[in-house]
Steps between C-alpha positions, in 0.01 A plus 500: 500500500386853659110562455563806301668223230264240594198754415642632151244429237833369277603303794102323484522503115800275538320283727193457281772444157692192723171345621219544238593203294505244796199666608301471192587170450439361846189735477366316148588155605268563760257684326493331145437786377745777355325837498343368883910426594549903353208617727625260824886654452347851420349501857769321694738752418249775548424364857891451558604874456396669836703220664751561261501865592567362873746291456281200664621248286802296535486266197332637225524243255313220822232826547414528119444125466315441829251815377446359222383135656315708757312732219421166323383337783263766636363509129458151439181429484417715243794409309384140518185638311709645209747202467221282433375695239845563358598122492134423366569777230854408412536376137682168457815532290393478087852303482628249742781376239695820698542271818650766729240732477259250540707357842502875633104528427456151632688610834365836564155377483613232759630771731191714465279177656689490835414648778695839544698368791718217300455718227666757672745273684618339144518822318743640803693181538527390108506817311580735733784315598443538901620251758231304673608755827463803289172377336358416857620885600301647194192246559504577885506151562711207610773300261338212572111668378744602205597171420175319541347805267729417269492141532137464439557812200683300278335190557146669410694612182602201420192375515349758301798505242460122429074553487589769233704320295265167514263734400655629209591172399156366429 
């Protein structure tokens, strides 16, 4: 695509319309937080525009999702102070007889406890539908740190899943 194309404020709107919802998500799963995923995507795409204007990126869609693990990263410590307060201040569902909701609660506060890595590693793999080489290519790390990541992931939800619902069986 020429730069004068590639630099079009319609060609960058289109850009920003194909990848904001993959963004956002991504972005919340690793955030837990929906107004902090808004802020996180905000700024990616703000960040992404001069390179955008100079045609230094290849793959757009790999360069949006990799910002927005780096933004998280770099930010995560005082994330980590808000999460706690948001999954301390999270009201348990009034109903639990609407099982699905309860399963999706039940599962996002699961994700929330892991470390950002796996969770960042599951959300890619599992509900971002990446391959374990194209997770490891976003991540910046090796299929095999992908796998173990997401190895040890799931098994910590487990874990946590099964605590939760002995828990709520009591």
């Amino acid at each position: 695509m020429p730069v004068a194309d590639v630099a079009a404020p319609a060609a960058f709107a289109d850009l920003f319309e194909s990848q904001r919802r993959r963004a956002l998500r991504l972005a919340y799963l690793l955030t837990g937080d929906h107004d902090m995923a808004e802020e996180v995507v905000a700024e990616v795409f703000v960040r992404l525009y001069p390179r955008w204007q100079q045609s230094k990126i290849d793959d757009p869609g790999a360069y949006v999702r990799r910002a927005v693990i780096n933004y998280v990263n770099s930010a995560f410590r005082r994330l980590e102070v808000r999460r706690r307060h948001d999954r301390a201040s999270v009201p348990r569902l009034a109903d639990p007889a609407d099982a699905g909701v309860a399963d999706r609660d039940a599962v996002q506060r699961a994700l929330l406890v892991l470390p950002v890595r796996q969770r960042a590693a599951i959300a890619l793999r599992f509900l971002d539908d990446l391959s374990e080489a194209e997770t490891a290519d976003a991540l910046g790390v090796s299929v095999g740190t992908v796998k173990s990541q997401v190895s040890r992931g799931l098994d910590r939800l487990r874990e946590l899943l099964d605590a939760n619902q002995e828990g709520d069986a009591q």
